[in-house]
C-alpha positions in Angstrom: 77.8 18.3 1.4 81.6 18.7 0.1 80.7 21.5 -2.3 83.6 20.8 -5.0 83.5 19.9 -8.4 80.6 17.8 -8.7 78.9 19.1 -5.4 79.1 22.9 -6.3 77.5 21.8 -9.9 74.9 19.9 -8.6 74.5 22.9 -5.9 73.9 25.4 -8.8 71.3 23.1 -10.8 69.1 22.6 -7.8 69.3 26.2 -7.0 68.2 27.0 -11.1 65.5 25.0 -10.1 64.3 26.8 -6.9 65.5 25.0 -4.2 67.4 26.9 -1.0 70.3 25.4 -0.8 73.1 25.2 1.8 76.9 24.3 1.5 78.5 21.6 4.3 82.1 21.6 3.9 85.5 21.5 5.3 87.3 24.5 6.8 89.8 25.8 3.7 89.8 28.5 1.3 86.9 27.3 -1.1 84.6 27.3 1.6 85.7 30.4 2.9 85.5 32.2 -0.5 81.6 31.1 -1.0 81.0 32.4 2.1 82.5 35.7 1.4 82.1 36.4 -2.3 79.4 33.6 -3.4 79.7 30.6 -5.2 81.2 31.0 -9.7 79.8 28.7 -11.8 80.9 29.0 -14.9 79.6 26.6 -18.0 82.6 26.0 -20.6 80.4 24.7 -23.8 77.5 27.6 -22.5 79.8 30.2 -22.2 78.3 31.6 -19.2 79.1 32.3 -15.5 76.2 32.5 -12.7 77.4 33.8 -8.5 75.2 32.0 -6.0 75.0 33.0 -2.4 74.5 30.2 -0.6 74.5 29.9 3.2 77.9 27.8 3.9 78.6 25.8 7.4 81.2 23.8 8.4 79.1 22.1 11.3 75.9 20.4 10.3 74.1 21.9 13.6 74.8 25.4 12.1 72.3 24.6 9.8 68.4 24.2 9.2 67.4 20.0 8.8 67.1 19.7 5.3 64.7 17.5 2.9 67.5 15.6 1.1 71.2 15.6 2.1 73.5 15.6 -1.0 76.7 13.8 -0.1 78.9 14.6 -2.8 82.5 13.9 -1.1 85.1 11.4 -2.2 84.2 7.4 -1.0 87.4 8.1 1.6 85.5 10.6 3.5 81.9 9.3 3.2 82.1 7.8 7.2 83.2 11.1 8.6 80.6 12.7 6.8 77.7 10.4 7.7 79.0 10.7 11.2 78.9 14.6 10.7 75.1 14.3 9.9 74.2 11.8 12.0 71.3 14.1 13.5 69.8 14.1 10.2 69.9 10.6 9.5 68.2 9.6 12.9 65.5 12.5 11.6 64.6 10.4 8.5 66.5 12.6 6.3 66.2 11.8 2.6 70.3 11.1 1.6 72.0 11.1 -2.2 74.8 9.9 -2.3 77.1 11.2 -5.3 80.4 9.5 -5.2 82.8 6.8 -7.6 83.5 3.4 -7.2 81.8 0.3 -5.6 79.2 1.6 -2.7 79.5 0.1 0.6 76.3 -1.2 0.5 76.8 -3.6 -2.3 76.9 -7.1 -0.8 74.0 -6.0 1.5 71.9 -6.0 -2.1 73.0 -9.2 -3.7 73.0 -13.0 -3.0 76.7 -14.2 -4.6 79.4 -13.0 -2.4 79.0 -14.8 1.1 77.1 -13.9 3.9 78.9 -11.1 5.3 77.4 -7.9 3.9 80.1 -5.8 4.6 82.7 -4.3 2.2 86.1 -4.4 3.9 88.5 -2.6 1.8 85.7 0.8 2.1 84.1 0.5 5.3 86.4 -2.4 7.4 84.1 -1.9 10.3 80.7 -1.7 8.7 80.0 1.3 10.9 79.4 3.1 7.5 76.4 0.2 6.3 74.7 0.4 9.9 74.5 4.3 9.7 73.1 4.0 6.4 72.1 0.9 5.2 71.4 0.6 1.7 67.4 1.3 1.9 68.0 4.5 3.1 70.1 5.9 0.8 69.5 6.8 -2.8 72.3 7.3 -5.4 74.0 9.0 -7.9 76.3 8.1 -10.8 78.1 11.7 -12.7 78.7 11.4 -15.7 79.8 15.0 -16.3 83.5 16.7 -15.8 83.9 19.8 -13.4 86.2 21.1 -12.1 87.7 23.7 -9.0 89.6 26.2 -11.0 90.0 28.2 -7.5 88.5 29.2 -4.5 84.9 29.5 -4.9 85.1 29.2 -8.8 83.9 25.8 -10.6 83.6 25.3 -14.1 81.2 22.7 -15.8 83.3 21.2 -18.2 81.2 19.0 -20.4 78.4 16.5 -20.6 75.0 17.0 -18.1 73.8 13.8 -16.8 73.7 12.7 -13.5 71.6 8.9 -13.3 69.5 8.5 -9.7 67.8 5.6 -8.0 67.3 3.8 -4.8 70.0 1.7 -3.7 68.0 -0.9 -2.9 65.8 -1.0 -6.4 62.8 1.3 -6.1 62.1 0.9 -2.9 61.3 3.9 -0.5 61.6 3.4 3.2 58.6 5.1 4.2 56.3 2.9 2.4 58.6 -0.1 1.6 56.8 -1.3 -1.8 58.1 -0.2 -5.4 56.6 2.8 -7.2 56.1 3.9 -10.9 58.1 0.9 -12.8 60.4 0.4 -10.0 61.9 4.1 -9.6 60.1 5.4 -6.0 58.2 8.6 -5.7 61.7 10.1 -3.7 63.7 9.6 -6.7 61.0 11.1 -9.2 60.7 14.2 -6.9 64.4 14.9 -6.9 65.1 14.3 -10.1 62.3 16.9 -10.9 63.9 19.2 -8.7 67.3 19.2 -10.7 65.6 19.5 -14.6 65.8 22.9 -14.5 69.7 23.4 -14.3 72.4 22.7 -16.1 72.7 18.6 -15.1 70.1 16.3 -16.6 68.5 14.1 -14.4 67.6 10.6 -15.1 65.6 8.3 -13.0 66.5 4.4 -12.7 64.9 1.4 -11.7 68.4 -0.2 -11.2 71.2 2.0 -10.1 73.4 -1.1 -8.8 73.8 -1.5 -13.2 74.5 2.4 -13.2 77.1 2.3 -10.3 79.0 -0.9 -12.3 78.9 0.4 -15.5 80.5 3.9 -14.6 83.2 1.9 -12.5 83.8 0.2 -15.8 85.5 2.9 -17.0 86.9 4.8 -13.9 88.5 1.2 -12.7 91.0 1.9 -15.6 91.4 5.4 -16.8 91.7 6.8 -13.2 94.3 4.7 -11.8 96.2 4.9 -14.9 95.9 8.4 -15.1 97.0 8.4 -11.9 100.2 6.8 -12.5 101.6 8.7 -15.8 99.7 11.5 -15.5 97.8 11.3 -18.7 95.0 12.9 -20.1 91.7 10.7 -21.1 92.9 11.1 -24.9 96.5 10.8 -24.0 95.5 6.5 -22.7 93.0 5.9 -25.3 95.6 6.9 -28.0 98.0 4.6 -27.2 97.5 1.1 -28.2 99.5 -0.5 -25.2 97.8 1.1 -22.4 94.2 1.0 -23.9 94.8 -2.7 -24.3 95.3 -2.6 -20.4 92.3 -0.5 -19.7 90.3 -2.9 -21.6 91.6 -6.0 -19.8 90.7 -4.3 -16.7 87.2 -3.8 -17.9 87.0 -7.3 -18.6 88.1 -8.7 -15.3 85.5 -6.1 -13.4 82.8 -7.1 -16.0 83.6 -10.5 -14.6 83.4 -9.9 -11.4 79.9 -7.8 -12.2 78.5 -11.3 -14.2 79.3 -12.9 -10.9 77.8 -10.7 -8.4 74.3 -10.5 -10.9 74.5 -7.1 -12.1 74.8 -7.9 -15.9 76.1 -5.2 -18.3 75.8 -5.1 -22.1 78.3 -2.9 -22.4 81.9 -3.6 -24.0 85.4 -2.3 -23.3 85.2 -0.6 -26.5 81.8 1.2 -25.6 82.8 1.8 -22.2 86.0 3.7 -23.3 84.3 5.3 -26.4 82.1 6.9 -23.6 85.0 8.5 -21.9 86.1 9.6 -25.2 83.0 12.0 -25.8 84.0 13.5 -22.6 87.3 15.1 -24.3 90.6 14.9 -23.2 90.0 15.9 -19.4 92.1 15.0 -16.1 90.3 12.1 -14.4 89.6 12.9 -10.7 91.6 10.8 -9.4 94.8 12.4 -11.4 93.7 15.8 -10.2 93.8 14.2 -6.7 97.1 13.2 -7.2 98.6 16.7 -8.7 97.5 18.0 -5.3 99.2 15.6 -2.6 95.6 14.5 -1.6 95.0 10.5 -0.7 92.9 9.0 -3.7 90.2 7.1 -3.9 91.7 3.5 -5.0 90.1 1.4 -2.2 86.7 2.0 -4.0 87.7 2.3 -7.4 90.3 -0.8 -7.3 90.3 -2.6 -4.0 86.4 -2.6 -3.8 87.0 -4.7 -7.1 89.8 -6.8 -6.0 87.9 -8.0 -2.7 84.9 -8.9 -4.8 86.9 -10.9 -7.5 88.2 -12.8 -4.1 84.8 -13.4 -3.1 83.6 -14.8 -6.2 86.5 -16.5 -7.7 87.4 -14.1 -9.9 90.9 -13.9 -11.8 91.9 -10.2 -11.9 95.4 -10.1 -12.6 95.7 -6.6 -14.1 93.9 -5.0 -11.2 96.0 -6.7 -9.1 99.1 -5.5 -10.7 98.0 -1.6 -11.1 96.2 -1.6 -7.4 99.5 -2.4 -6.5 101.7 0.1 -8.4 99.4 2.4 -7.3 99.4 1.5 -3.8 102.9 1.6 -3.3 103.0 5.0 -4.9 100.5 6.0 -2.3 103.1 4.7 0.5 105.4 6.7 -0.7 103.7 9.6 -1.0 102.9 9.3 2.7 99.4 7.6 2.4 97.7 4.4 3.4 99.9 1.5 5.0 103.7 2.7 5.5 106.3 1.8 2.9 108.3 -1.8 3.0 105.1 -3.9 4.2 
């Protein structure tokens, strides 16, 4: 579901595999080109280009109940498209979740942030948590670069692995105990299903660790990309604005210690990380070269609320969710301009 960059990559690698796969999206041209000509992947480092033909919908009821739902659409539009596949929920569905920034199932999973389970700033109403609560959901963190190079085309940029666990620690719904060192038998099957593609699966016993330390980079280099339209390389080069990035990796570690989800990782290995992946466009920067609303609630406002919550300072988040923000404004998203 939402067959772009990541989706259409993680489409082709369970399709290398064997799997039959079909392709939930929105009316527009890329869907429409699938549907017409097939799917292009093409692999930049491989060298190599592969057309699937993959049934395409852009109603869930036009197509067959599945054995795992991928959700692979921004955090934005992750209500409408639970909503969309409601039916398959209620049918005991399996669901992956592939998506940045702070899931809204978080606070359901830990003990230090209040009693109300709900994450505001992504799902205000909780409607998103009681359609699927955190049990029944596993998910997955991308740590690859893809991208739509036009309709129906995607190229696989670089790296390959794509980290999956249970949202809530090992545990499978259908049997509710823990399995094989904490990763459940769900996870093990579907990570077994993807080996044979071009995206290497790994297995994890704690996935809420995953999730943070991902966001540990993307809370920086995507909303600063965002703003000055720079490359990866382009903000780690310059000694001003990598000093911001790791000051905003320190104030989300922070908030991390303080929820219980404990990283050894530094600013410096964090942002070494994203070096490896070459000087690409983040996601968000792409967003915002195409007029679309970005993902900042969950990759900076998800933050922000949970430093409030734990008595966290985060004074550089602050100051870029708000830059950003008003940029958003007056692009035309989010709140209206002047409040």
């Amino acid at each position: 579901m939402g067959p772009g960059a990541v989706g259409a990559t993680l489409a082709g690698a369970f399709a290398a595999a064997g799997a039959e796969v079909c392709l939930l999206g929105r009316p527009g041209p890329h869907l429409d080109a699938i549907a017409e000509q097939g799917l292009l992947l093409c692999g930049r480092e491989r060298g190599d280009e592969v057309r699937h033909r993959f049934p395409t919908a852009y109603d869930a009821a036009r197509l067959p109940v599945p054995d795992l739902a991928v959700v692979c659409v921004k955090s934005q539009y992750l209500l409408p498209a639970a909503r969309s596949v409601r039916t398959w929920i209620e049918q005991g569905v399996d669901v992956l979740v592939v998506a940045n920034g702070v899931p809204w199932w978080l606070l359901s999973t830990v003990e230090r942030a209040g009693e109300d389970p709900v994450l505001r700033s992504v799902d205000p109403e909780g409607e998103l948590l009681r359609l699927l609560p955190a049990e029944r959901v596993m998910s997955g963190v991308a740590h690859f670069s893809s991208a739509v190079e036009g309709p129906g085309r995607v190229t696989h940029l670089s790296g390959d692995r794509l980290i999956i666990g249970d949202s809530r620690g090992g545990i499978d719904p259908r049997d509710g105990i823990d399995s094989r060192g904490g990763i459940s038998d769900r996870v093990h099957r579907y990570a077994t299903a993807l080996s044979a593609g071009p995206v290497r699966p790994e297995p994890s016993a704690d996935i809420r660790r995953d999730i943070w330390e991902k966001l540990l980079g993307n809370v920086n280099l995507n909303p600063v990309s965002a703003l000055t339209g720079a490359t990866v390389l382009d903000i780690l080069d310059d000694p001003d604005v990598r000093q911001l990035c790791a000051a905003m990796f320190e104030e989300t570690a922070a908030v991390g210690t303080a929820l219980g989800i404990e990283s050894a990782m530094t600013a410096d290995d964090r942002l070494d990380i994203a070096r490896k992946l070459g000087g690409f466009r983040t996601s968000m920067l792409q967003d915002a070269d195409r007029g679309r609303p970005l993902e900042l609630e969950a990759i900076v406002g998800a933050v922000r609320e949970l430093a409030r919550r734990t008595g966290v300072p985060s004074p550089s988040l602050d100051a870029v969710h708000g830059l950003l923000a008003l940029r958003e404004r007056v692009r035309g998203h989010g709140e209206s301009s002047g409040r």
